[in-house]
C-alpha positions in Angstrom: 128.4 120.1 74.2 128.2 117.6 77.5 125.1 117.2 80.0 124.8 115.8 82.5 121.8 114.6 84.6 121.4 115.9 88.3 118.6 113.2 90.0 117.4 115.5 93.8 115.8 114.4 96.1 114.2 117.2 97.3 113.9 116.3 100.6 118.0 116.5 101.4 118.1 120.2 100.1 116.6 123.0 102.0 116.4 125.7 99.3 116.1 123.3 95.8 116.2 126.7 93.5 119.1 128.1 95.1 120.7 124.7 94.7 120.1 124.0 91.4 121.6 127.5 90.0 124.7 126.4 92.2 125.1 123.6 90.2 124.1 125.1 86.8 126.6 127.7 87.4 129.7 125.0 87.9 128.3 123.0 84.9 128.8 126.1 82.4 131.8 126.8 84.0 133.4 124.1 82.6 131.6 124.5 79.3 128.8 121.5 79.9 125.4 122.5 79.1 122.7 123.2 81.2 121.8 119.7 83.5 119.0 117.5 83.3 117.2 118.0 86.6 114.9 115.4 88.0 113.5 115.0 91.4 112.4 111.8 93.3 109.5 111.3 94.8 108.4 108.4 97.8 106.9 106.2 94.9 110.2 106.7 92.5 113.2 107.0 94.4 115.7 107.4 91.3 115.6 104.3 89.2 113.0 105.6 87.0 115.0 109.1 86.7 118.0 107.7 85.7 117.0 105.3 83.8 115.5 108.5 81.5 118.3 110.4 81.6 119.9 107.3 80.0 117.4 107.0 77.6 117.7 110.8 76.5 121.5 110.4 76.4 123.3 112.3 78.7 127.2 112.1 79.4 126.9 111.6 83.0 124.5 111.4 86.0 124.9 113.0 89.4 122.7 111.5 92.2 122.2 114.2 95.2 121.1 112.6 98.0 121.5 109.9 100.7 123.5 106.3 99.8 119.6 105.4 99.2 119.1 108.0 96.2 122.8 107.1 95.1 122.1 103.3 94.8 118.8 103.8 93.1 120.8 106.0 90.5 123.1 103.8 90.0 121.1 100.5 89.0 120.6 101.8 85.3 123.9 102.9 85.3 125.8 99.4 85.8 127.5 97.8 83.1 126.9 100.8 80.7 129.9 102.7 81.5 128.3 106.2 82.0 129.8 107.3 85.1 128.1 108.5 88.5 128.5 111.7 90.1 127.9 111.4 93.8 126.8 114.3 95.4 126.3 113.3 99.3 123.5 115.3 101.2 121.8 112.4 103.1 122.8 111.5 107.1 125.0 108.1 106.2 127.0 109.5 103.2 128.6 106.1 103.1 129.8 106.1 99.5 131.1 109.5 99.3 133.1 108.7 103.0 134.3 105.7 101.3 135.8 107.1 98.3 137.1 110.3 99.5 134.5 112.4 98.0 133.9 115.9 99.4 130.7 116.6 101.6 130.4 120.0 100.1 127.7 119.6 97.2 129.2 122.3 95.0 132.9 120.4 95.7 131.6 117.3 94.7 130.4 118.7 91.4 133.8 120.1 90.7 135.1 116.9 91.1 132.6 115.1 89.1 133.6 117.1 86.3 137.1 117.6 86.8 138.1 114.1 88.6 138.8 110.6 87.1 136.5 107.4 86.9 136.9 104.8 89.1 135.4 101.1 87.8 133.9 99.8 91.9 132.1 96.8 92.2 128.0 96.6 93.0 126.1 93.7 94.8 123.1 92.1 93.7 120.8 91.3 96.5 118.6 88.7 95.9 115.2 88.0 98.5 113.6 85.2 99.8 110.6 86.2 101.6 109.7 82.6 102.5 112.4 80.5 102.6 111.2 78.7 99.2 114.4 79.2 97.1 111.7 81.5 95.2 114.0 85.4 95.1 112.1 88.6 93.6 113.4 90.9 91.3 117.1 91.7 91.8 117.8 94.8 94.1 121.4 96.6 94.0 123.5 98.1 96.4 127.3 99.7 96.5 127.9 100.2 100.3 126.4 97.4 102.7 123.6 95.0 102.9 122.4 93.7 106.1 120.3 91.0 107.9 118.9 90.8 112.0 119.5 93.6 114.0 121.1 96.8 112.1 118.4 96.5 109.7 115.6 96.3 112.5 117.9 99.7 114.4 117.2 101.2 110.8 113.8 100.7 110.3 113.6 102.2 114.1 115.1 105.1 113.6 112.9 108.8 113.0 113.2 110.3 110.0 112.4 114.0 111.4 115.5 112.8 114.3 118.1 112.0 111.5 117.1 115.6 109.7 117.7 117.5 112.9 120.7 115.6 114.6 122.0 113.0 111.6 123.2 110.3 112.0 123.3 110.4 115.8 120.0 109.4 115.5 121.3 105.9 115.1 122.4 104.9 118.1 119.2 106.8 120.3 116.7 104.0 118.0 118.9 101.1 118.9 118.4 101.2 123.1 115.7 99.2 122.4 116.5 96.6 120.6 120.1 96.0 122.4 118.5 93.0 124.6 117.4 91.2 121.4 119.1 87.7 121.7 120.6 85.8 118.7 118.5 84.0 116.2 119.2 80.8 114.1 121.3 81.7 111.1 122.8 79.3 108.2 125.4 81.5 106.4 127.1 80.2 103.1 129.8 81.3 101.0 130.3 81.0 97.5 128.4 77.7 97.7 129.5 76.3 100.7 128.2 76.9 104.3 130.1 78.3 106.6 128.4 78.6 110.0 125.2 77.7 111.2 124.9 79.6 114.6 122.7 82.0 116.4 123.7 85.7 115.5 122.5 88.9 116.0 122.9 90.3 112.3 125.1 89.5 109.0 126.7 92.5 107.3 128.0 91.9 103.5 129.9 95.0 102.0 132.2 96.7 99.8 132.5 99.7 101.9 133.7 99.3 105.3 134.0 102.7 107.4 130.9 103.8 109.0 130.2 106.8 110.8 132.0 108.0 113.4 134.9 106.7 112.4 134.4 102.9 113.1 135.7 100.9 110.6 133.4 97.3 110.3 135.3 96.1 107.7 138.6 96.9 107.6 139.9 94.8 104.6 136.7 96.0 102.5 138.4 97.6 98.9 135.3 99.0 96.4 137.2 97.6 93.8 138.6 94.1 94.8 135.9 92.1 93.0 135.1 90.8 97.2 132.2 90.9 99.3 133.3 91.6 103.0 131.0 90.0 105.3 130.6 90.5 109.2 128.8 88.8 111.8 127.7 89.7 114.7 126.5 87.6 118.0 125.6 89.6 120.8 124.0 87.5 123.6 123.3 90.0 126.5 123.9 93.6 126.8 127.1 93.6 128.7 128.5 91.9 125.7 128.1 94.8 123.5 130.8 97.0 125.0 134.1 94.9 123.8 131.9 95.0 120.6 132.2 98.9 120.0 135.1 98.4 121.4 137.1 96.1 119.0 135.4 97.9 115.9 135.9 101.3 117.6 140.0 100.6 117.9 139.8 99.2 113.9 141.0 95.8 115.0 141.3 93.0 112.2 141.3 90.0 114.2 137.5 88.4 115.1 136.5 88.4 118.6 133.3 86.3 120.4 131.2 88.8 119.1 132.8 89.5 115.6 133.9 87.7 112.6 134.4 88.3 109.6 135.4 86.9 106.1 135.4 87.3 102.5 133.6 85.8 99.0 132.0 86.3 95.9 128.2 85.2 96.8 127.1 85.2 100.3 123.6 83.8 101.4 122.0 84.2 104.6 119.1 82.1 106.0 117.1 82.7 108.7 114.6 80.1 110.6 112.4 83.5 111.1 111.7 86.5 109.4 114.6 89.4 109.7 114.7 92.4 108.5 116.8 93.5 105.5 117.9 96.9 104.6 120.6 97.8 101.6 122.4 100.6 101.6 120.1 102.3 104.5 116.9 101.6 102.5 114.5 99.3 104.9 113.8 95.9 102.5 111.3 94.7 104.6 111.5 91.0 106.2 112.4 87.8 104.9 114.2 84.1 105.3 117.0 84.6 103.2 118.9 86.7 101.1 121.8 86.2 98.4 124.8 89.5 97.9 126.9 88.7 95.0 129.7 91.1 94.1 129.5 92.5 90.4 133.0 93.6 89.9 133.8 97.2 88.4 130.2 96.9 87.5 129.8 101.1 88.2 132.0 104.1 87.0 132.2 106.8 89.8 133.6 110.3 89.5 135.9 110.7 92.0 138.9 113.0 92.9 
């Protein structure tokens, strides 16, 4: 008989028991055995629970939780070909927008069970704290990685706000840091630079619909073995409207504000510290960072 592995984060469900019978009851119905639950905690935020369910064997893991829990399952997952079930109960839901995926957490197991794999492609995000050439440990993410501004609105923005009004709570942290002006930024691509300009924040993806249905990245594919890459230069706060405006109305072309391209390996350096988030989670601040695409590195369970 199949298991699977169901990694919580208890702090997206409101009633855990009540959740987790929901979820045992659709597993038997379609004769899998009772799943492997684990819960993550501040210190271990999934990695560590996945990578035991892998160790133990299972057939398939299902993260439930925000894109941070779903990227943290996923990093022992890549390149083994056990797939990911992704059920969304965080404010971004990024992944699950991306790929279609239902918001409904009993939906999404249906269709973890009954759906088809999908190979998508990871990034490796390698960090620079001081502008050495020196990178730590590898992170990974599947939806967007970003330096300058939209990691600092991130780090801003209340946790307590995002459970009572989601992600709403977004825009209310970034008021004030819409003034910031652009900072020195050298950006290369696949080895060669590209630009070396002040900007307000460099976005690298696979996924390129956010919420509220802007779309950043409108050429982004999960699967094309590309990173998408955005970058933004905002030099005073007037200058922000055609900016919502020209993602707002999904346009392709760049703008003063906007442009965007494609690669395989992207690096970003700053003359200053930025901050860094991937996939939502805050990274803390360095001078550079490095997203390389791993193509159809992750199986996903999707409709």
């Amino acid at each position: 008989m199949k298991r699977s592995a169901v990694v919580i984060n208890p702090v997206k469900v409101r009633d855990l028991r009540a959740v987790k019978q929901e979820i045992s009851a659709i597993f038997w119905g379609y004769g899998w055995a009772e799943p492997l639950y684990l819960e993550t905690t501040v210190a271990e935020p999934g990695v560590s629970q996945s990578r035991r369910a892998v160790d133990e064997g299972v057939d398939m893991v299902c993260a439930l939780g925000g894109d941070g829990t779903v990227r943290c399952v996923a990093t022992p997952l890549l390149h083994t070909g056990i797939p990911l079930g992704v059920l969304a109960s965080g404010t971004g839901n990024l992944l699950s927008r991306n790929l279609g995926l239902p918001r409904s957490v009993p939906d999404a197991v249906r269709v973890a069970l009954s759906g088809q794999s999908r190979q998508i492609d990871a990034m490796q995000i390698d960090i620079d704290r001081d502008g050495d050439g020196l990178y730590e440990e590898p992170q990974f993410g599947l939806v967007m990685s970003g330096i300058g501004l939209d990691a600092e609105i991130l780090a801003a923005t209340d946790e307590s706000l995002k459970t009572k009004i989601g992600w709403l709570a977004y825009p209310m942290a970034s008021r004030a840091y819409l003034r910031r002006r652009p900072v020195p930024m050298t950006v290369t691509h696949d080895g060669t630079e590209v630009s070396r300009d002040p900007l307000t924040a460099v976005i690298v993806g696979s996924c390129g619909m956010l919420q509220g249905g802007i779309t950043l990245m409108p050429d982004a594919q999960v699967d094309d073995g590309l990173l998408d890459a955005v970058s933004l230069r905002v030099d005073n706060l007037r200058a922000w409207v055609p900016l919502i405006a020209h993602t707002s109305l999904r346009r392709r072309g760049d703008s003063r504000q906007l442009s965007r391209s494609r690669a395989r390996s992207i690096d970003v350096r700053t003359e200053d510290a930025a901050m860094i988030e991937i996939d939502g989670d805050i990274a803390g601040r360095a001078r550079a960072i490095r997203a390389t695409v791993l193509p159809g590195a992750l199986v996903v369970r999707v409709r």
